[in-house]
DRENNU-499986 format. One record per atom (N, C-alpha, C): residue in three letters; chain; atom name; x, y, z. Coordinates in steps of 0.02 Angstrom, whole numbers, plus 32768, in hexadecimal, padded with zeros to 4 digits. Layout:
BEGIN
<ALA,A,CA,<X,Y,Z>>
...
END
This chain:
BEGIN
<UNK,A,N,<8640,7863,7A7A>>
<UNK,A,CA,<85FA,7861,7A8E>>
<UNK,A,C,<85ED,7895,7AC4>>
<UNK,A,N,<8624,788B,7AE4>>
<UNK,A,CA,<860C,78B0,7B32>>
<UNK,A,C,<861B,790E,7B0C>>
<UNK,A,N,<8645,790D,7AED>>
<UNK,A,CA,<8650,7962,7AC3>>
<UNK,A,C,<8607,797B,7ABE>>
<UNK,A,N,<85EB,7947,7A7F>>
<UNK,A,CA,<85BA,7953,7A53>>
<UNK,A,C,<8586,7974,7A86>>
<UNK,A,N,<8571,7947,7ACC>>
<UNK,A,CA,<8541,7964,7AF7>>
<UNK,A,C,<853E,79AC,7B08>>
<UNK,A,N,<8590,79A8,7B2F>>
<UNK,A,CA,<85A6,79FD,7B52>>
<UNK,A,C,<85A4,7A34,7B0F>>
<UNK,A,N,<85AB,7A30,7AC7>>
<UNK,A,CA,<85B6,7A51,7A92>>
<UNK,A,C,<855C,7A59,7A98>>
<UNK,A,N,<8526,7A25,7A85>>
<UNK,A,CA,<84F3,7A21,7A85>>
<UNK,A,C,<84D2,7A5E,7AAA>>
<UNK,A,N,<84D4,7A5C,7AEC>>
<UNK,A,CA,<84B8,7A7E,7B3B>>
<UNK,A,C,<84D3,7AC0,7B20>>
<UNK,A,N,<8516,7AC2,7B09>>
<UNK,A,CA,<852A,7B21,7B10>>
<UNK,A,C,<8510,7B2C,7AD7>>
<UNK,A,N,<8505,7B01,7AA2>>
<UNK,A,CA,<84EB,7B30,7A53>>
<UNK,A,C,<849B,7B48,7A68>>
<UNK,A,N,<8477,7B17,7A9E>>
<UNK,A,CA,<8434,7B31,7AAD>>
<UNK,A,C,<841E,7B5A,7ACA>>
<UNK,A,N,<845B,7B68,7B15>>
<UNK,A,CA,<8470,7BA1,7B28>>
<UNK,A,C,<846E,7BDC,7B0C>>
<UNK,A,N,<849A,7BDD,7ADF>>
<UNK,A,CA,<84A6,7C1A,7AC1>>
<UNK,A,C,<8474,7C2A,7AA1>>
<UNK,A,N,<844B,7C02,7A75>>
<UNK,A,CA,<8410,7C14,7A57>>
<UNK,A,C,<83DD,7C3A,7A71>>
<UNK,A,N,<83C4,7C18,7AC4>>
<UNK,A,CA,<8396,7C44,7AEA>>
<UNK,A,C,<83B5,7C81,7B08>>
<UNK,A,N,<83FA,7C7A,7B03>>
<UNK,A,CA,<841B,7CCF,7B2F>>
<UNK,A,C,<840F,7CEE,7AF6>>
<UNK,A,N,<8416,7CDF,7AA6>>
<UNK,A,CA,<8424,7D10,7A68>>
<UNK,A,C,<83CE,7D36,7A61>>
<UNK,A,N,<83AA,7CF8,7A72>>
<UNK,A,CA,<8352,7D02,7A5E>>
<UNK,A,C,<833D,7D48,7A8F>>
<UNK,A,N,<835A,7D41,7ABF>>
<UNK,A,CA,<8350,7D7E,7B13>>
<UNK,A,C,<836F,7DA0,7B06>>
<UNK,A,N,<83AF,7DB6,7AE6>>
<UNK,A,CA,<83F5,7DE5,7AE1>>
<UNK,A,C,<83CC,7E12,7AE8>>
<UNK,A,N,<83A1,7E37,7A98>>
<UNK,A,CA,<8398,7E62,7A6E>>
<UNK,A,C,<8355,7E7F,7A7D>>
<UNK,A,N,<8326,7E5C,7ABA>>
<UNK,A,CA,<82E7,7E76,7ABD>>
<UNK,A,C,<82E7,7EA1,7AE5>>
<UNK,A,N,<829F,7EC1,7AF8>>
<UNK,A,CA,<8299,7F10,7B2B>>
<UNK,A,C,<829A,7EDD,7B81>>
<UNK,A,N,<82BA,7EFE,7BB1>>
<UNK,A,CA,<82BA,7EFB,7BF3>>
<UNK,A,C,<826F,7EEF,7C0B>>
<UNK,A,N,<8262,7EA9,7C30>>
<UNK,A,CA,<8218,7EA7,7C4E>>
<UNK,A,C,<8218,7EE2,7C7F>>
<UNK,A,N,<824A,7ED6,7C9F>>
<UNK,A,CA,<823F,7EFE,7CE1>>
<UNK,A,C,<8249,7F3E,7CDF>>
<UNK,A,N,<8249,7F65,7D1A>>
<UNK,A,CA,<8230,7FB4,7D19>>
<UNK,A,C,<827F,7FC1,7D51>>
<UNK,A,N,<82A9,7FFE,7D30>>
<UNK,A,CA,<82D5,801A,7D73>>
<UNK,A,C,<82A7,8032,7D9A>>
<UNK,A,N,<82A9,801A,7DD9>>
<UNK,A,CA,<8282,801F,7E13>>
<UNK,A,C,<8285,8071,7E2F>>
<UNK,A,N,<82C7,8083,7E42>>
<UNK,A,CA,<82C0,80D4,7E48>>
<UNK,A,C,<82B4,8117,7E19>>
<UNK,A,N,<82BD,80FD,7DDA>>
<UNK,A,CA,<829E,811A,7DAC>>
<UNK,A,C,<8267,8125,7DA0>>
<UNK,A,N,<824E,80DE,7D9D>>
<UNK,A,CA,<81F7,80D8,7D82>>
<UNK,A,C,<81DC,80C1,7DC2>>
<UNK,A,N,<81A5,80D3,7DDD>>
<UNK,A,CA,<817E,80B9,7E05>>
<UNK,A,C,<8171,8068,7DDE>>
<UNK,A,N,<816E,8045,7E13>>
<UNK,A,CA,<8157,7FF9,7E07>>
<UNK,A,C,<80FB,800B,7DEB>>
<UNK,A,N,<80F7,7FCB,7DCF>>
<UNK,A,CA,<80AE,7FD8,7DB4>>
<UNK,A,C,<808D,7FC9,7DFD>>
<UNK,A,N,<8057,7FDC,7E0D>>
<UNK,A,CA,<8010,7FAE,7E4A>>
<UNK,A,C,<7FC8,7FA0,7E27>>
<UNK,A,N,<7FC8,7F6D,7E2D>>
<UNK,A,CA,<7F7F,7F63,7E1D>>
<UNK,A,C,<7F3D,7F98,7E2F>>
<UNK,A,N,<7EF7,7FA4,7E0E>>
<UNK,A,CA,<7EC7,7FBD,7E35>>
<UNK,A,C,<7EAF,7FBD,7E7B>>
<UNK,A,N,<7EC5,7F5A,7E89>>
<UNK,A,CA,<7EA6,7F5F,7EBC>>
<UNK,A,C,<7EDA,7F52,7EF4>>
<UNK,A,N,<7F09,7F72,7EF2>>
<UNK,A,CA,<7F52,7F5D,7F16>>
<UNK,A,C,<7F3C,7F6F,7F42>>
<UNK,A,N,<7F51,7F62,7F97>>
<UNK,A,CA,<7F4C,7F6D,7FCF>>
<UNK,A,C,<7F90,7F9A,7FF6>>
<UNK,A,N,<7F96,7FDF,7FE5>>
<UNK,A,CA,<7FC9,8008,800E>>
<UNK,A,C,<7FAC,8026,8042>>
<UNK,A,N,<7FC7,8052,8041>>
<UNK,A,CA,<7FD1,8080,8076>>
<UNK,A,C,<7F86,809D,8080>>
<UNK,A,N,<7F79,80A4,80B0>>
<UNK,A,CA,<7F3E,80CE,80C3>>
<UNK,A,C,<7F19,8108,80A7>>
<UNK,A,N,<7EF2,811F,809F>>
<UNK,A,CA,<7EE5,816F,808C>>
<UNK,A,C,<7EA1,8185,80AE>>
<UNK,A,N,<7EA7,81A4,80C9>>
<UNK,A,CA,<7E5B,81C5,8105>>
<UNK,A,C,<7E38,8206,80DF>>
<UNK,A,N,<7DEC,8202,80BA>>
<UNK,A,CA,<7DE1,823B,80B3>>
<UNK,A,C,<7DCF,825F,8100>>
<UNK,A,N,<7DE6,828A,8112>>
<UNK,A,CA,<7DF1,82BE,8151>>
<UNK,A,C,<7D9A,82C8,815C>>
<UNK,A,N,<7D81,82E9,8123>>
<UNK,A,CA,<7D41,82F9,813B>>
<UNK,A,C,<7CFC,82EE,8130>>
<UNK,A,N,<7D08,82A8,8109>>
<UNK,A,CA,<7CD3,826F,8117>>
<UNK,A,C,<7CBE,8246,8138>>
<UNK,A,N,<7D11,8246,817C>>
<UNK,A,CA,<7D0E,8215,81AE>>
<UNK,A,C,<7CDF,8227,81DF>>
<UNK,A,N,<7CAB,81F1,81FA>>
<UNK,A,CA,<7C69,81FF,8230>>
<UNK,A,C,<7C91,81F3,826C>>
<UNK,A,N,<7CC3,81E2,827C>>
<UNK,A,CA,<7CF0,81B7,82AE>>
<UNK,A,C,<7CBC,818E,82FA>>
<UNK,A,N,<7C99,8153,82AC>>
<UNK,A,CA,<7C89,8137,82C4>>
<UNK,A,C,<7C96,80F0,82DC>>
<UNK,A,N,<7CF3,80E1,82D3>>
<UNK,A,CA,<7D0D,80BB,82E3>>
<UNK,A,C,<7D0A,8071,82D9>>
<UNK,A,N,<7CEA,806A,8299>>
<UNK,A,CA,<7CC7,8023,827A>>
<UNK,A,C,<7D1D,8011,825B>>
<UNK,A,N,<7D35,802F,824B>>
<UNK,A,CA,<7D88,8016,8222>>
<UNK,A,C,<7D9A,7FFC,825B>>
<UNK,A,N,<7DB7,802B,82A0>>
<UNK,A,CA,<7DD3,801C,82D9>>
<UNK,A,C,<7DA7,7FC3,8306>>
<UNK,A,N,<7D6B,7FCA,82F4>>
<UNK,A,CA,<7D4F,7F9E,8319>>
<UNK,A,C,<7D69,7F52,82F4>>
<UNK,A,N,<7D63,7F3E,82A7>>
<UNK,A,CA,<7D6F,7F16,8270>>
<UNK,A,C,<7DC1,7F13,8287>>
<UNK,A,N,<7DDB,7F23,8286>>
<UNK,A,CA,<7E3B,7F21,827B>>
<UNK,A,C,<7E53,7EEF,82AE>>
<UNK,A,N,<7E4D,7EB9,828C>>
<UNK,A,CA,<7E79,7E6E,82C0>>
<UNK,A,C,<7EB9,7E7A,82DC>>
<UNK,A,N,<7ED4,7EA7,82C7>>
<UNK,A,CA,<7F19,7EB8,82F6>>
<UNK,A,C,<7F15,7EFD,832A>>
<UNK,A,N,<7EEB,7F2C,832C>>
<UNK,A,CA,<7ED8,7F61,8345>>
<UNK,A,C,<7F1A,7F86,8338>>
<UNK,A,N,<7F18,7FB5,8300>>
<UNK,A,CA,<7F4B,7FC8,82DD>>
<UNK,A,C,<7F46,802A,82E8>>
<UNK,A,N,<7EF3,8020,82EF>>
<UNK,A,CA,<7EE5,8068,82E9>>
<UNK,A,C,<7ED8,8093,831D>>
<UNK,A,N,<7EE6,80C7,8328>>
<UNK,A,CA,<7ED4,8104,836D>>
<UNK,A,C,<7EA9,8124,8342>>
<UNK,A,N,<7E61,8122,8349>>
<UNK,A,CA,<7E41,8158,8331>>
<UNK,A,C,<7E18,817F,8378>>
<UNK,A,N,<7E29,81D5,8376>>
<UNK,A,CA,<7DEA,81E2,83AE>>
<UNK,A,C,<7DD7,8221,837A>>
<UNK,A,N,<7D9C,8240,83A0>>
<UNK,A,CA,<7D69,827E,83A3>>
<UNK,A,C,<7D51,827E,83C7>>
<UNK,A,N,<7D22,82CB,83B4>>
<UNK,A,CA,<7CF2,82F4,83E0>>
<UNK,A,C,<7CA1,8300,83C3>>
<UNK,A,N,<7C91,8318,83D6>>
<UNK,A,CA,<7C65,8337,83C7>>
<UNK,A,C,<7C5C,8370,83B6>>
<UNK,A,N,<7C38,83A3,837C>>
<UNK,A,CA,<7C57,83E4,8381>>
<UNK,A,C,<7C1A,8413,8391>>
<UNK,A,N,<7C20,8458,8375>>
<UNK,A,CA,<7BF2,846A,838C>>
<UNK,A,C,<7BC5,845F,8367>>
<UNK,A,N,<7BC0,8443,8327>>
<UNK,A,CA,<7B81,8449,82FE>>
<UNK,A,C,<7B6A,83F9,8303>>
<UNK,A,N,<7B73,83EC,8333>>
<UNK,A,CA,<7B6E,83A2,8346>>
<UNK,A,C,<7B83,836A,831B>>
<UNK,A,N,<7BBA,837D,82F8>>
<UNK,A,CA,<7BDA,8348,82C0>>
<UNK,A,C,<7C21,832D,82EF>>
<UNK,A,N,<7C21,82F0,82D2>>
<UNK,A,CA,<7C65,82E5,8305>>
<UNK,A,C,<7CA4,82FD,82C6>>
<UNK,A,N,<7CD2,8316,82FA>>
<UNK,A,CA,<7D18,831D,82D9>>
<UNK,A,C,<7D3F,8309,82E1>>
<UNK,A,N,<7D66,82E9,82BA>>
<UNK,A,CA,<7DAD,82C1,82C3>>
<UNK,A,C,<7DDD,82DE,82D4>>
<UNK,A,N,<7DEB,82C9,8308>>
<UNK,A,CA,<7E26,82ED,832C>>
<UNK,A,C,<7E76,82B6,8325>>
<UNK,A,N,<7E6E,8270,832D>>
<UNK,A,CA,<7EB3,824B,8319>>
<UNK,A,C,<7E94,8208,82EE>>
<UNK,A,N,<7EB9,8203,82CE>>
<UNK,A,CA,<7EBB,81C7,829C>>
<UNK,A,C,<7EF4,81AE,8290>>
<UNK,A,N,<7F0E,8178,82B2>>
<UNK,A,CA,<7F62,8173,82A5>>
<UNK,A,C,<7F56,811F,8288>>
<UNK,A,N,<7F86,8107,827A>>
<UNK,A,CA,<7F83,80C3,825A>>
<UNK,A,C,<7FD7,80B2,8274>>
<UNK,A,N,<7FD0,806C,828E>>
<UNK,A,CA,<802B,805E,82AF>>
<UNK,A,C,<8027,8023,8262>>
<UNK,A,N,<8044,802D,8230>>
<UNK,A,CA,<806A,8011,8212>>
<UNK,A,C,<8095,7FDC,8224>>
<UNK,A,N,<80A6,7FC9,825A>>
<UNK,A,CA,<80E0,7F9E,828F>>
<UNK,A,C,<80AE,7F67,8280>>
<UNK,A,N,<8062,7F6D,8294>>
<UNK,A,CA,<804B,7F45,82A5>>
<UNK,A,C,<800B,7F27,8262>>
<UNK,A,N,<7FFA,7F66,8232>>
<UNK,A,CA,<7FB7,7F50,8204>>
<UNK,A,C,<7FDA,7F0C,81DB>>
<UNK,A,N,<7FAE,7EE8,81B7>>
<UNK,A,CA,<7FC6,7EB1,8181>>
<UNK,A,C,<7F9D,7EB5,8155>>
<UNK,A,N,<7F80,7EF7,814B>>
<UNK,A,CA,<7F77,7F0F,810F>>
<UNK,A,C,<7F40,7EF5,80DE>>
<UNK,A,N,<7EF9,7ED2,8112>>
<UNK,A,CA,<7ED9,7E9F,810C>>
<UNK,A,C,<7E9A,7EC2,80E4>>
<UNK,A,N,<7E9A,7F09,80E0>>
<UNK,A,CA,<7E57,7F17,80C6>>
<UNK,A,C,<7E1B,7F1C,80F8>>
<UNK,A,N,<7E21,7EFD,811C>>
<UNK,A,CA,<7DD7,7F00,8144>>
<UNK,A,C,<7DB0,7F38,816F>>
<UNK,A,N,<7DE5,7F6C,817E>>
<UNK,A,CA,<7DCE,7FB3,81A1>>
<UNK,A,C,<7DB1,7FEE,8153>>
<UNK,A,N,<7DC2,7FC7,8107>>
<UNK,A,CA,<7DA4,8008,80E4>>
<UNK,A,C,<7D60,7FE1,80DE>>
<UNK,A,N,<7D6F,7F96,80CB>>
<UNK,A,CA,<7D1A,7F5B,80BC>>
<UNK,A,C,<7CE1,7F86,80DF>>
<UNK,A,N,<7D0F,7F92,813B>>
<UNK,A,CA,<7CDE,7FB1,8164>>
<UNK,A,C,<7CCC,7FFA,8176>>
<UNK,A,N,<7CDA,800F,8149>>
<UNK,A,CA,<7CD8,805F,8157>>
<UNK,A,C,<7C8E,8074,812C>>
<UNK,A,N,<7C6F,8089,8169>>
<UNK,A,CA,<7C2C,80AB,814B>>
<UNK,A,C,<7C28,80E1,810F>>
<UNK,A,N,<7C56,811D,811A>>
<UNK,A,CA,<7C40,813C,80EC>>
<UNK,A,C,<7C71,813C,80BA>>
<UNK,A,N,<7CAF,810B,80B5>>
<UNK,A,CA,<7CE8,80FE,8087>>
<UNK,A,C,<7D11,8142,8082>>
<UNK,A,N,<7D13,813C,80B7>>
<UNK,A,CA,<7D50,817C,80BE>>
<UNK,A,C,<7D89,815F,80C9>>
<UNK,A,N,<7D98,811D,80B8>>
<UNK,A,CA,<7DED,810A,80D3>>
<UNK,A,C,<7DED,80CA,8095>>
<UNK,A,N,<7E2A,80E1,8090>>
<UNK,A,CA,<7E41,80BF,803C>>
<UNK,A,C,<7E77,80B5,8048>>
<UNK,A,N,<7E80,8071,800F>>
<UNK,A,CA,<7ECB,804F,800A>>
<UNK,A,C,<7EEA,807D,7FD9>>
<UNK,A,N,<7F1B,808E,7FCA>>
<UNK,A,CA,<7F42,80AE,7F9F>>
<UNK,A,C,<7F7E,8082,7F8F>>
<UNK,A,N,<7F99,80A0,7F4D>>
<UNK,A,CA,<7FC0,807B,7F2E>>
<UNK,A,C,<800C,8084,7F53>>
<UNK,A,N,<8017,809C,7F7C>>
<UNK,A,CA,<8056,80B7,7FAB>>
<UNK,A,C,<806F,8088,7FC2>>
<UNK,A,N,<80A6,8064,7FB6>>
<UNK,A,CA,<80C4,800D,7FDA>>
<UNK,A,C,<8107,803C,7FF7>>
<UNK,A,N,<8128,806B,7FEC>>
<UNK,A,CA,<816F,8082,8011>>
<UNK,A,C,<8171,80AA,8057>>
<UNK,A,N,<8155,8078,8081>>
<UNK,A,CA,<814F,8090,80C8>>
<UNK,A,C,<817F,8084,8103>>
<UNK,A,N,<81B5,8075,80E0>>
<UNK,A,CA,<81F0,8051,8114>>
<UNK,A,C,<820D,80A4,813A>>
<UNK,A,N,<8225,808F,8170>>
<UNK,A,CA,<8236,80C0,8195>>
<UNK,A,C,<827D,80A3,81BC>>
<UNK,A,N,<8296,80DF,81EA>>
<UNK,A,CA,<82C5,80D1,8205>>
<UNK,A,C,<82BD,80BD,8261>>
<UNK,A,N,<8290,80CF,8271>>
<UNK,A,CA,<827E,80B9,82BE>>
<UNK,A,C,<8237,80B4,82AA>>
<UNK,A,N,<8218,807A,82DA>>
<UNK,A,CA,<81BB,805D,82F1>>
<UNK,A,C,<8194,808D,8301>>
<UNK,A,N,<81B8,80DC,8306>>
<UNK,A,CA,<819E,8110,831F>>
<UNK,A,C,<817A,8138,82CF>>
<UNK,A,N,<8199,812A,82B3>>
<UNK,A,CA,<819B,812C,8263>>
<UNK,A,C,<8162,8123,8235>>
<UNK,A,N,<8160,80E0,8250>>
<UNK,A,CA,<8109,80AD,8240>>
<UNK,A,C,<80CE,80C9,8249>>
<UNK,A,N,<80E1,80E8,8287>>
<UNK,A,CA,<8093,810B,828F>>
<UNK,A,C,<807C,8136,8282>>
<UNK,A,N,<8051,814C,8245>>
<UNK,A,CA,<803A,816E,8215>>
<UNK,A,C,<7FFC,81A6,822A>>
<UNK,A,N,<7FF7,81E2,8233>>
<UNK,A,CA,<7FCD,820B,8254>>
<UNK,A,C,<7FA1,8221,8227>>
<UNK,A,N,<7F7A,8246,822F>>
<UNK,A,CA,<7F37,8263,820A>>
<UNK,A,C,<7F59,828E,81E4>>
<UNK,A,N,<7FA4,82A8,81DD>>
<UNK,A,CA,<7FB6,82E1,81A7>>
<UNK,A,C,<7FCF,8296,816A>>
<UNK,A,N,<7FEB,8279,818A>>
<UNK,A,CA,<8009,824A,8141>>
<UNK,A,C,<7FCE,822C,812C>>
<UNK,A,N,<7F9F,8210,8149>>
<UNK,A,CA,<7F6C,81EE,8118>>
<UNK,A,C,<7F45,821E,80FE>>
<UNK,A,N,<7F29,824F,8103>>
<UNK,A,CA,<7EFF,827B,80F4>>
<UNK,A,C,<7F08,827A,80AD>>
<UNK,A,N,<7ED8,8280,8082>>
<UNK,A,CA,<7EB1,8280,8045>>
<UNK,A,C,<7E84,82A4,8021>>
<UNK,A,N,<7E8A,82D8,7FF1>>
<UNK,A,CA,<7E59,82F2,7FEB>>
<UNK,A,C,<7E1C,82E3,7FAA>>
<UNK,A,N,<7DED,82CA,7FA3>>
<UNK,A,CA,<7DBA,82B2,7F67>>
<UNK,A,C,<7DC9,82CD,7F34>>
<UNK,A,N,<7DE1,82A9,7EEE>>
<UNK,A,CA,<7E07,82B7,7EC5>>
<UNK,A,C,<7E3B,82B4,7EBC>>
<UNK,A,N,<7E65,82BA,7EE2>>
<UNK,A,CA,<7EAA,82B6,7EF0>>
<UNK,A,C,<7EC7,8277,7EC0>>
<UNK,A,N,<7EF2,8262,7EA3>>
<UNK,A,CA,<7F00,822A,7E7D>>
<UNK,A,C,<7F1D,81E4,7ECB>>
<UNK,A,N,<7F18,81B5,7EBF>>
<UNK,A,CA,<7F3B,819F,7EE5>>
<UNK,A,C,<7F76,817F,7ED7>>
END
């Protein structure tokens, strides 16, 4: 009796390993293939450079105060962005500085591989986010 069970369990076994053997891989080699991201995935930052009014509505919204943004004024009386950095150490990646961005110059991008080797690392300047309209993301 007690055979018949353990014989039972491995013939069913084997049945669901034989049914899986022979089919295609769900998953993706990760360094090969980029992982899939959804449309509306939440990565990495992207700043269009020269749509920004740096009028500091992202910086004001951001519950962790994540961002250094300054400017000037120039001569044609437009302000210019002079720093835009983002500390990574600290964002959680919440969405709420692009919700608030007037003229939608700052976008989530599909970019999740931001690990670094020192906290010095994290903090992301106006050359790495920079973006140009069209650009794929």
């Amino acid at each position: 009796m007690r055979v018949k069970q353990i014989g039972g369990g491995l013939v069913k076994g084997l049945k669901v390993t034989g049914t899986h053997l022979f089919r295609q891989p769900v998953t993706r080699p990760y360094p090969e293939q980029h992982a899939y991201t959804p449309p509306r995935f939440r990565g990495a930052h992207r700043l269009i450079e020269d749509d920004c009014v740096v009028c500091h509505a992202c910086d004001r919204v951001c519950p962790v105060n994540c961002m250094t943004i300054k400017g000037y004024r120039g001569e044609d009386r437009k302000f210019v962005l002079e720093q835009f950095d983002i500390d990574y150490n600290l964002c959680m990646f919440c969405n709420l500085c692009v919700e608030a961005c007037p003229p939608k110059c700052l976008l989530m991008g599909p970019e999740f591989e931001i690990s670094a080797a020192t906290h010095n690392d994290l903090v992301w300047t106006l050359e790495d986010l920079s973006y140009e309209r069209g650009e794929s993301l």
